[in-house]
C-alpha positions in Angstrom: 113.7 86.6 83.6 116.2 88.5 85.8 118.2 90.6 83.1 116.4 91.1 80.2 115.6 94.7 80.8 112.0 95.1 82.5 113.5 97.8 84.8 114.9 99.7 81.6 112.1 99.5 79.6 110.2 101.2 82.0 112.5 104.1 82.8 112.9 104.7 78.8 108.7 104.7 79.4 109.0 107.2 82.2 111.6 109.5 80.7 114.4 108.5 82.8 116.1 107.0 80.0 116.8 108.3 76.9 116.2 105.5 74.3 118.7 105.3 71.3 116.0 104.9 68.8 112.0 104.6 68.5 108.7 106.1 69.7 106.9 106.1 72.8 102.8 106.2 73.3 101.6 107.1 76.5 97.4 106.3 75.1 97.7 108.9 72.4 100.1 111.1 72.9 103.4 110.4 71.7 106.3 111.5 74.4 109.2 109.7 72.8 110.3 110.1 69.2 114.1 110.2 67.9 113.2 110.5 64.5 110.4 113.7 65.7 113.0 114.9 68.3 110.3 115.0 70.9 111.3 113.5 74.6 108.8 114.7 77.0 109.8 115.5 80.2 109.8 112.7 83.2 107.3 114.8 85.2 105.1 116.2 82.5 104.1 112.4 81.4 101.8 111.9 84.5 103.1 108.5 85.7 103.0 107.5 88.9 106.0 105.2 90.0 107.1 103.0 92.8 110.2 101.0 92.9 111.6 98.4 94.5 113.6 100.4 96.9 110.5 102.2 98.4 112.1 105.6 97.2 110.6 107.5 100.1 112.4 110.6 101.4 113.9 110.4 104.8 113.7 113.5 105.9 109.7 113.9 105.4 106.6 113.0 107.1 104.3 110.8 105.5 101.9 113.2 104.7 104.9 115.4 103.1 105.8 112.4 101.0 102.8 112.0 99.5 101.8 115.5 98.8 105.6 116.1 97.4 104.5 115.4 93.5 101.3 117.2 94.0 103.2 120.2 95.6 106.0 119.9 92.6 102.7 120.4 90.5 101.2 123.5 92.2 97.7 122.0 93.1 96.0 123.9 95.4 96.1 123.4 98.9 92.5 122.3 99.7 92.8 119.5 96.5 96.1 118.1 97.9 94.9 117.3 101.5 92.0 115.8 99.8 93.8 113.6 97.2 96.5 112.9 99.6 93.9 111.7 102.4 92.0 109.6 100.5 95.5 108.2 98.8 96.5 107.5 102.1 93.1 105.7 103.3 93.8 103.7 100.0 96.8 102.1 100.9 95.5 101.9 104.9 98.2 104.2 106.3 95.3 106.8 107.7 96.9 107.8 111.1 100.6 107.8 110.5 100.5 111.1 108.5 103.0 112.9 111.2 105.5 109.3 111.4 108.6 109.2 109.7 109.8 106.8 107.2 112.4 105.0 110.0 109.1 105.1 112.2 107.6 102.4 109.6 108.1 98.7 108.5 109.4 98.2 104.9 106.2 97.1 104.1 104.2 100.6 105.3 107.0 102.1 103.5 106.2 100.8 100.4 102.5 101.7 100.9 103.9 105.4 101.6 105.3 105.0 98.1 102.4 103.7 96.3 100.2 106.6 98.0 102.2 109.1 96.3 102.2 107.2 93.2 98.4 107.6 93.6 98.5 111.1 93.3 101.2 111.8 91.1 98.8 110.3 88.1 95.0 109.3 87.1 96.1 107.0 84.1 99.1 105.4 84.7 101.1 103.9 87.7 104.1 101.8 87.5 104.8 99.7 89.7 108.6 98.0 89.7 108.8 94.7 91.5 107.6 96.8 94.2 107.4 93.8 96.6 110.4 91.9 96.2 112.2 92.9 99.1 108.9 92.3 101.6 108.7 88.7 103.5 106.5 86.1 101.8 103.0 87.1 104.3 103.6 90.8 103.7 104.2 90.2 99.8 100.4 88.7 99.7 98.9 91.2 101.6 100.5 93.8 98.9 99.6 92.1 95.9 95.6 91.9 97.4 96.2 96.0 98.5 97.8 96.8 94.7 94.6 95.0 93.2 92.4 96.5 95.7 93.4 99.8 94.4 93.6 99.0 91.0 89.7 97.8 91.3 88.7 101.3 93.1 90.7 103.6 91.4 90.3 102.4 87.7 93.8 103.8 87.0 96.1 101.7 84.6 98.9 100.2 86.6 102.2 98.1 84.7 103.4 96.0 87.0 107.1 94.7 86.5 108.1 91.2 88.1 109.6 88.1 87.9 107.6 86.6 89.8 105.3 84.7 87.8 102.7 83.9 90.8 102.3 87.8 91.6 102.0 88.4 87.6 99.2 85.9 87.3 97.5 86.6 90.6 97.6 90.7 89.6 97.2 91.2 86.1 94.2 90.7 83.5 97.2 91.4 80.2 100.6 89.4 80.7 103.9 90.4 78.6 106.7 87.8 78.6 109.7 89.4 78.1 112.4 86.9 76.7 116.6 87.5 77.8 117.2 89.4 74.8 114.7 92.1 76.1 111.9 91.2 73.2 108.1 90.5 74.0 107.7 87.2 72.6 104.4 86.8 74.1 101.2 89.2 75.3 98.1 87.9 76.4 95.1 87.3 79.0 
């Protein structure tokens, strides 16, 4: 439900958040521990994320945006135009490298967005009710292009909703999340 923390949980995940208490597994590697003192840095966890705002910059191109992490990173030159094109032919925006973000519909926005994800990590995306603000034909069309990518890629990708059509449609492993913020259910 609306509320109940899916959008915390996933920034404590991230590193946006501090959690008050806990640990945090990313596979093996622990990046969270108050008891350990460890809190690994947002951008040395290699996760990719897209929220539901789009989160693209303004003020840079398409291609820009989604070589930005990669940049951040230091990855050579020659590997970021090839991750970045092929991120880009993933999410069909090939062409509108040089365009603007207020040159494109919410909805290429968004793919702009899960691009860079793309690149930003190999094991895990998040994705945070990344289509809520698209109209009902456009949110269809992103759920098919999220598990098209999913199904090409291989990468992991958590997918926060409320939306329990998209949830069912997308995912092979469900968590219900109950008002109180506990799990109270995971399954197929």
């Amino acid at each position: 439900p609306s509320g109940c923390g899916k959008t915390t949980l996933i920034r404590a995940l991230c590193g946006l958040i501090k959690p008050e208490k806990g640990n945090i597994y990313i596979n093996d590697q622990l990046v969270f521990s108050d008891e350990k003192r460890i809190n690994v840095a947002p951008e040395r966890r290699g996760i990719g994320v897209v929220f539901q705002d789009y989160a693209v910059w303004p003020h840079l191109s398409v291609w820009d945006n989604v070589c930005y992490p990669m940049k951040k990173h230091k990855v050579p030159k020659e590997e970021i135009a090839k991750r970045a094109a092929y991120a880009l032919e993933q999410v069909r925006m090939t062409g509108y490298e040089k365009h603007m973000p207020a040159q494109l519909s919410g909805g290429q926005q968004q793919r702009v967005a899960i691009a860079r994800s793309l690149v930003s990590s190999d094991e895990l995306i998040v994705l945070d009710e990344p289509i809520t603000n698209l109209d009902a034909k456009l949110r269809e069309e992103m759920i098919l292009e999220i598990q098209m990518i999913q199904q090409n890629i291989g990468t992991t990708i958590i997918y926060i909703t409320h939306d329990q059509e998209a949830a069912l449609q997308l995912c092979d492993r469900i968590a219900i999340m109950q008002p109180d913020g506990q799990i109270c259910q995971i399954g197929s």
